[in-house]
Backbone as CSV, one residue per row, in Angstrom:
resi,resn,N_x,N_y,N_z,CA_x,CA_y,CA_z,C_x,C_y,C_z
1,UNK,-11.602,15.924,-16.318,-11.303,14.938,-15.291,-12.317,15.066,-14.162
2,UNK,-13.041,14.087,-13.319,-13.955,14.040,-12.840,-12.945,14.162,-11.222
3,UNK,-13.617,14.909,-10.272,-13.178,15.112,-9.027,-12.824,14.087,-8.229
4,UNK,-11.794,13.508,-7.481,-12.086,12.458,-6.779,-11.956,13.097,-5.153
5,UNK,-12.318,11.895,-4.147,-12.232,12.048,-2.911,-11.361,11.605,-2.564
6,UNK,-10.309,11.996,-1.846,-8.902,11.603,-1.382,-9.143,10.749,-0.602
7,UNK,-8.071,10.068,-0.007,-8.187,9.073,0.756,-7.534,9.443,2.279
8,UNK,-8.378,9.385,3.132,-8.448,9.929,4.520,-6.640,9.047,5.303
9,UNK,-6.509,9.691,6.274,-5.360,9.572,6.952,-5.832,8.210,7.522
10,UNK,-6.922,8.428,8.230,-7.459,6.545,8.841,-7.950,5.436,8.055
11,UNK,-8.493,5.572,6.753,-8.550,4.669,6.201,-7.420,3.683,5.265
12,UNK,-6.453,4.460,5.374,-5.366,4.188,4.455,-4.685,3.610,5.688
13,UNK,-4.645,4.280,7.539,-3.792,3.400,8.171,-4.572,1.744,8.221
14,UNK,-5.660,1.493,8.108,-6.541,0.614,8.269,-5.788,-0.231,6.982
15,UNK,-5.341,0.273,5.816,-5.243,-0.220,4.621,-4.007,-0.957,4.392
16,UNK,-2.886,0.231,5.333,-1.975,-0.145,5.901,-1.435,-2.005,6.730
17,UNK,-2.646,-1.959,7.812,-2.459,-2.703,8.869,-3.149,-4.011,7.900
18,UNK,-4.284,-4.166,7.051,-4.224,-5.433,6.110,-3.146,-5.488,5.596
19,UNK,-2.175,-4.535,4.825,-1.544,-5.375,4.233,0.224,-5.970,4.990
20,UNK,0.296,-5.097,6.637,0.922,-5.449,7.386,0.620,-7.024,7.559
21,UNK,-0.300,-7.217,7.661,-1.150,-8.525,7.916,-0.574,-9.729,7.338
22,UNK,-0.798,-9.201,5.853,-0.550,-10.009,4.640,1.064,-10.001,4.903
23,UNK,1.753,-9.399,5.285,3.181,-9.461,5.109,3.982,-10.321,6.241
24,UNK,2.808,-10.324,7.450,3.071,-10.732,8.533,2.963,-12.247,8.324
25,UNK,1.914,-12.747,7.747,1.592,-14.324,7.252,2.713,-14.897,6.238
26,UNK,2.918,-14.022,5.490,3.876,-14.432,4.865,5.693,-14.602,5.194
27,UNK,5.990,-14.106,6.175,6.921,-13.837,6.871,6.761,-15.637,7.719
28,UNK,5.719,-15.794,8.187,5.364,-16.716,9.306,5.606,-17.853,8.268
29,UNK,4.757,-17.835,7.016,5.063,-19.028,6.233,6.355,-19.559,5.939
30,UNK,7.180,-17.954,5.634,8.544,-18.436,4.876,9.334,-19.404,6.153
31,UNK,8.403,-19.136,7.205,9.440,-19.553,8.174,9.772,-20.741,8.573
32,UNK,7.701,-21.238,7.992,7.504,-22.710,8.333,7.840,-23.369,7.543
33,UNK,8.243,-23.142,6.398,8.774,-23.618,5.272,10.098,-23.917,5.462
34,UNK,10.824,-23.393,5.534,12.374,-23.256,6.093,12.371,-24.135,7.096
35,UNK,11.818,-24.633,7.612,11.857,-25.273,9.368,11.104,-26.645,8.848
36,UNK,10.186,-26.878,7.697,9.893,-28.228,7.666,11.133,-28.475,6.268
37,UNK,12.008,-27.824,5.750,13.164,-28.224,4.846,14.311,-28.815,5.245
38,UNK,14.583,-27.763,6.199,15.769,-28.017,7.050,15.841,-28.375,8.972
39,UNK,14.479,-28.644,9.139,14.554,-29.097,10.232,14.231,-28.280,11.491
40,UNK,14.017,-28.862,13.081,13.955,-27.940,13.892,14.772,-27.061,13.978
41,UNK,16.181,-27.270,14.041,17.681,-26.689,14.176,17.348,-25.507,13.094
42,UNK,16.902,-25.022,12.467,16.933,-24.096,11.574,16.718,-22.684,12.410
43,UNK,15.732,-22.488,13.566,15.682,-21.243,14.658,16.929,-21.149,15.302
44,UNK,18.343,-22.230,15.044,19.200,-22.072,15.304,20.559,-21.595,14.513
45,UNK,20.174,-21.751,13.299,21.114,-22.020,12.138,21.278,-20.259,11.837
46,UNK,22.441,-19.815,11.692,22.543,-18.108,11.581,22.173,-17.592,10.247
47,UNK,22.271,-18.103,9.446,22.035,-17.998,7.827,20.439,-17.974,7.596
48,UNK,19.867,-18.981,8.309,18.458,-18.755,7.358,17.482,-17.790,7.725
49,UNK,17.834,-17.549,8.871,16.206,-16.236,9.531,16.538,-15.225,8.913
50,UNK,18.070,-14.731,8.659,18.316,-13.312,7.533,17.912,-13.569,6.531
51,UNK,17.778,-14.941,5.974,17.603,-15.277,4.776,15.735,-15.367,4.404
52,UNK,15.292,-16.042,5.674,13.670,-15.572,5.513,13.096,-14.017,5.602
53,UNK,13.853,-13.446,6.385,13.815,-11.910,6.199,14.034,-11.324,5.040
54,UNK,14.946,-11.638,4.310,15.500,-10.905,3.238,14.089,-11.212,1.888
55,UNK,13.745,-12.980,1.974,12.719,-12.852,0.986,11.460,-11.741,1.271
56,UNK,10.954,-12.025,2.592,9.862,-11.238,3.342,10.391,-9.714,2.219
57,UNK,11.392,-9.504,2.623,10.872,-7.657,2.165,11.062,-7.623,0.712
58,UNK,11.648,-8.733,-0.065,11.895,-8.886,-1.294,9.912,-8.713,-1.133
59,UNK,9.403,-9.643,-0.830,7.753,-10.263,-1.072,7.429,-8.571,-0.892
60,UNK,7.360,-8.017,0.032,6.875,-6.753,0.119,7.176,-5.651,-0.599
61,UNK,8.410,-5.688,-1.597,8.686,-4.614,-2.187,7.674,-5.104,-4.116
62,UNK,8.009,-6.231,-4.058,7.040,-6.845,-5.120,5.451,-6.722,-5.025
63,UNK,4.926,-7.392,-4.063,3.344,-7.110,-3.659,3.560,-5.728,-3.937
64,UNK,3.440,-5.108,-2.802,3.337,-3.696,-2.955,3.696,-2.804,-4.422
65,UNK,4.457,-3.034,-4.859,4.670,-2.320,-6.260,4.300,-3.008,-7.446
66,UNK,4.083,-4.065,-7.555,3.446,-4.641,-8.906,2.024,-4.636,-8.558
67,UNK,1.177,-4.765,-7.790,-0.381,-4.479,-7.478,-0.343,-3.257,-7.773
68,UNK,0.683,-2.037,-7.336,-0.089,-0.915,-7.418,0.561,0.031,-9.035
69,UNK,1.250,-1.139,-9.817,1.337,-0.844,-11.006,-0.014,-0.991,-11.848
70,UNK,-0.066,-2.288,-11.555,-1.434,-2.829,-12.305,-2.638,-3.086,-11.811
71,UNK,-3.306,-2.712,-10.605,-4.162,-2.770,-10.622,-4.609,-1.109,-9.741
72,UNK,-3.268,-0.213,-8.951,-3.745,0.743,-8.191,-3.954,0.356,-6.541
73,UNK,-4.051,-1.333,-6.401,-4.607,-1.228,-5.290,-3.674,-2.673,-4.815
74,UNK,-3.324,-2.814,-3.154,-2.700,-3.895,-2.482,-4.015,-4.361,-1.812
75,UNK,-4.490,-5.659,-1.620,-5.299,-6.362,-0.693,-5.676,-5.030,0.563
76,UNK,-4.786,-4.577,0.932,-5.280,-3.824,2.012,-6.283,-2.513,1.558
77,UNK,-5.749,-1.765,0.215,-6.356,-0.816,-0.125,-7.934,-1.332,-1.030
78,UNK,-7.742,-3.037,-1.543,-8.448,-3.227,-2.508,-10.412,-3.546,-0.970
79,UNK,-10.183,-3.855,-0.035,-10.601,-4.321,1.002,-11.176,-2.738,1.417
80,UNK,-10.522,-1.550,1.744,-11.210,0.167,2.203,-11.888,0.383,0.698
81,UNK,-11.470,0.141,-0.294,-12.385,1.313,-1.088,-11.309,2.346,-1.479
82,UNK,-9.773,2.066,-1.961,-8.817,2.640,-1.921,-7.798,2.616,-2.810
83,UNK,-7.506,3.465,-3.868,-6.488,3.302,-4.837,-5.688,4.559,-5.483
84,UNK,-4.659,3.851,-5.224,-3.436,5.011,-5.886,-3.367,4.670,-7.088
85,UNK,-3.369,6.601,-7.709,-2.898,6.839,-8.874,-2.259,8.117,-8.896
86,UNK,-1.403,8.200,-9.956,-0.891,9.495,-10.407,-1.607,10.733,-9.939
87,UNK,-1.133,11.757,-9.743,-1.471,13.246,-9.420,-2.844,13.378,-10.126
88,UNK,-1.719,13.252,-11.679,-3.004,13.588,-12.931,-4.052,12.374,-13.138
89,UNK,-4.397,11.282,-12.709,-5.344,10.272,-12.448,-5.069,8.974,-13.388
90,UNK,-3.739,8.989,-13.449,-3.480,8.054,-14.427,-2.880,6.963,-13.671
91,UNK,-2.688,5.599,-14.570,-2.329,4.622,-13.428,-0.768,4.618,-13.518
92,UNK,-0.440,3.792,-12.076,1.277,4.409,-11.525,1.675,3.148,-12.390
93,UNK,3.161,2.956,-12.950,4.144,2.516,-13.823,4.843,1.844,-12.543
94,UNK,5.562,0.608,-13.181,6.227,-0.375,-11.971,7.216,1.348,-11.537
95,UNK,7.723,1.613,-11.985,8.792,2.337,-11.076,8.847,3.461,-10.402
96,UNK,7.028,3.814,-10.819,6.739,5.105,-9.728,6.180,4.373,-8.814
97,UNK,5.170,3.226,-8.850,5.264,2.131,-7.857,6.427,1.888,-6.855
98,UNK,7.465,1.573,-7.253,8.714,1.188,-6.422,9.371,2.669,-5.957
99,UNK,9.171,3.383,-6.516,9.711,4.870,-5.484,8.352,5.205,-4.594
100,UNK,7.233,5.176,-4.924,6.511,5.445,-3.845,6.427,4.241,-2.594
101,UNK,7.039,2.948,-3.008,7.422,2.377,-1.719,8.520,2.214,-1.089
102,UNK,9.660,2.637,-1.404,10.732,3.287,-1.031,10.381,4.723,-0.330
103,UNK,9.496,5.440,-0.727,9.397,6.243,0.182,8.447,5.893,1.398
104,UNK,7.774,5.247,1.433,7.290,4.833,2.193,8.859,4.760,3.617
105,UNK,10.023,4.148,3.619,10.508,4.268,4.467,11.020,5.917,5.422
106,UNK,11.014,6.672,4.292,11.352,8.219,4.755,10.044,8.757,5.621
107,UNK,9.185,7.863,4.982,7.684,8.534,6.114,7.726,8.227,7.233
108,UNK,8.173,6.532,7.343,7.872,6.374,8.751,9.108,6.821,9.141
109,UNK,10.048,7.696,8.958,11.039,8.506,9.944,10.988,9.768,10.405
110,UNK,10.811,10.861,11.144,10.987,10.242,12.431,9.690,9.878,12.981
111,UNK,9.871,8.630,13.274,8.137,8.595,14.261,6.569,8.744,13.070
112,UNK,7.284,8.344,12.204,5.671,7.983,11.162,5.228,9.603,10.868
113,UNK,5.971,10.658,10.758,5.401,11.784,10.519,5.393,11.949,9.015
114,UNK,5.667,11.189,8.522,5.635,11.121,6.571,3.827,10.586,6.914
115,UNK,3.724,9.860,7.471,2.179,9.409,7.330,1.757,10.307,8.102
116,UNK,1.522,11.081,8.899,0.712,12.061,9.653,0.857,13.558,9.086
117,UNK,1.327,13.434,7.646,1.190,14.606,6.680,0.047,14.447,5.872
118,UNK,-0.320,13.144,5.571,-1.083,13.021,4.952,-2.837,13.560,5.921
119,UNK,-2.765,13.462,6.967,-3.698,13.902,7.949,-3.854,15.575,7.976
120,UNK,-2.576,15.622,7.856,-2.604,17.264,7.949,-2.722,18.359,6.542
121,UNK,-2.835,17.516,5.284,-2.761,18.562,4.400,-4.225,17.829,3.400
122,UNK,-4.545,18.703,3.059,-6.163,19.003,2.459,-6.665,17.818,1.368
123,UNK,-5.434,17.374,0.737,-5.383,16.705,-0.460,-4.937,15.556,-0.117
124,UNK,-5.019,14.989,1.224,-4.406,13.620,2.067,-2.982,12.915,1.360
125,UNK,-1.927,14.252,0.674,-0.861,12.639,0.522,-0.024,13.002,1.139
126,UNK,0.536,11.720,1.534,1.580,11.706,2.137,2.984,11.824,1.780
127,UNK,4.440,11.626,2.420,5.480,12.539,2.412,5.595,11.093,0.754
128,UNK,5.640,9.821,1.085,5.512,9.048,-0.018,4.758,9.679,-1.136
129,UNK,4.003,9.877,-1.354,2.861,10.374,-2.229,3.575,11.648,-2.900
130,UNK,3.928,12.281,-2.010,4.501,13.620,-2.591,5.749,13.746,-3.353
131,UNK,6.414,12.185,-2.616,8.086,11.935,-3.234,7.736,11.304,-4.774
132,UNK,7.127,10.429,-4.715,6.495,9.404,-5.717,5.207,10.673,-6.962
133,UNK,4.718,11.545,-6.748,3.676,12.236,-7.620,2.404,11.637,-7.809
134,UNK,2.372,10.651,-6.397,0.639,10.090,-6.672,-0.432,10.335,-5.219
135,UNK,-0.969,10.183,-5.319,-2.306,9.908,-4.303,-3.160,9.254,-4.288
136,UNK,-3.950,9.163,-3.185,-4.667,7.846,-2.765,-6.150,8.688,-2.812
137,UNK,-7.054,7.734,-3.317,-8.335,8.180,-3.816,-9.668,6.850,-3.239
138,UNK,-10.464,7.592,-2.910,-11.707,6.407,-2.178,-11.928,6.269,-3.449
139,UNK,-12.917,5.109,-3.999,-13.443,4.422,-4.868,-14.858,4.105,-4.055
140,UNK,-16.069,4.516,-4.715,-17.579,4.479,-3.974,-17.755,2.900,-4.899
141,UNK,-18.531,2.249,-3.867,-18.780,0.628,-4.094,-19.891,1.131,-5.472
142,UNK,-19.664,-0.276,-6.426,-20.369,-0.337,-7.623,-21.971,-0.054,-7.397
143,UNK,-23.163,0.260,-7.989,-24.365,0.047,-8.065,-24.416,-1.324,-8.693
144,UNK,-25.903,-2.083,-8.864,-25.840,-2.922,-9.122,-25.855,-2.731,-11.056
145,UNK,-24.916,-3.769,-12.037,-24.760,-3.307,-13.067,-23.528,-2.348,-13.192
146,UNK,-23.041,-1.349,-12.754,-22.341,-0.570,-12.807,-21.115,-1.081,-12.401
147,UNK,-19.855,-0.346,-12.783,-18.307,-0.870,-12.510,-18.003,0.709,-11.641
148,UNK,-17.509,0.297,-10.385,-16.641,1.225,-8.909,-16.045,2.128,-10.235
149,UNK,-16.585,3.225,-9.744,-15.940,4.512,-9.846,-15.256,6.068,-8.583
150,UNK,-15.033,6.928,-9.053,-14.255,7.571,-7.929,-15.635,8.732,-7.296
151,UNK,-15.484,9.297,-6.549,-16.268,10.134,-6.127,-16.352,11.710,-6.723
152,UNK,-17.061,12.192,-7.161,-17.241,13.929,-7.334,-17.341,14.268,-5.802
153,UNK,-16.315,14.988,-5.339,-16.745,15.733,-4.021,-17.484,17.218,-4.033
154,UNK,-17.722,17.415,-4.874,-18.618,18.640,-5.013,-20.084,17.959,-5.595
155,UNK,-20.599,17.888,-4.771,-22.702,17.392,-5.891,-22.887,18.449,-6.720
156,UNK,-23.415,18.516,-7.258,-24.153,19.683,-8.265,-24.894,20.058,-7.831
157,UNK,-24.863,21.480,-7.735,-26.144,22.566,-7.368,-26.950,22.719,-8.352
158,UNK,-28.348,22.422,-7.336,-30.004,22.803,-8.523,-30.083,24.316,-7.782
C-alpha cells in the first residue's frame, strides 16, 4: 500500500464550509420553491419551514453519504484535493458513509472538539473518522496524461 498524506485540520474545515455552502443554497431553494407553490403566506404557515428543514437534512444526510460511498469525495472535499477512505485505503460502503456522518454530530459536541482532534493527533482523523474507521487523505493534482493519485509522504532516499 502506497503512503498517503492525511488530510490537515484546515483544509478539511475549508472542505467543510463548501459543502456548508452547498447545503446552505439548497436549504434557500427548498424555500423558494415552497413559497412560489404555496404562496407568500407560506413564511407564515407552521407546517412547511419544518417541513423545508426536514428535506434540507434529509439532502445532507444523502449528499454527504452517497458521494462519499461512491466517489470518496463531497463538492467540498472534491474542490481541496480531499478524500475519504477506509483506514485500510479502501473505498467507504453507503453505511460506513452514513455512520461517519452521523458522527459527524458527536464531533461538533461540545464546541466542535470532535473536529479539533483531528488537529491534534498525527494521523488527522477526527472523533467521526475514528467512530466510522476512515480518514481523510490529500490527493496531489494529476500531471498532464496521468489520473490524481495520493501522496508518498516519505520521498526516497538516494
Amino acid at each position: 500500500m502506497i503512503g498517503t498524506l492525511p488530510a490537515g485540520f484546515w483544509i478539511r474545515g475549508v472542505a467543510l464550509l463548501i459543502d456548508v455552502a452547498v447545503f446552505y443554497v439548497v436549504h434557500v431553494s427548498l424555500r423558494f420553491v415552497a413559497g412560489r407553490i404555496w404562496g407568500p403566506a407560506v413564511e407564515s404557515e407552521a407546517g412547511i419551514l419544518p417541513a423545508v428543514s426536514l428535506f434540507t437534512v434529509l439532502f445532507t444526510v444523502l449528499y454527504t453519504s452517497v458521494l462519499h460511498a461512491l466517489t470518496g469525495q463531497t463538492l467540498g472535499k472534491l474542490a481541496t484535493g480531499v478524500r475519504v477512505v477506509n483506514v485500510d485505503g479502501s473505498p467507504l460502503t453507503f453505511g460506513t458513509a452514513l455512520l461517519r456522518y452521523l458522527g459527524y454530530f458527536l464531533s461538533f459536541l461540545p464546541f466542535g472538539l470532535g473536529f479539533v482532534v483531528a488537529g491534534l493527533r498525527k494521523d488527522k482523523r477526527a472523533l467521526h473518522d475514528l467512530l466510522a474507521g476512515t480518514r481523510a487523505e490529500r490527493l496531489v493534482p494529476a500531471r498532464l496524461g496521468t489520473s490524481a493519485r495520493t501522496v508518498d509522504p516519505l520521498p526516497p532516499r538516494y
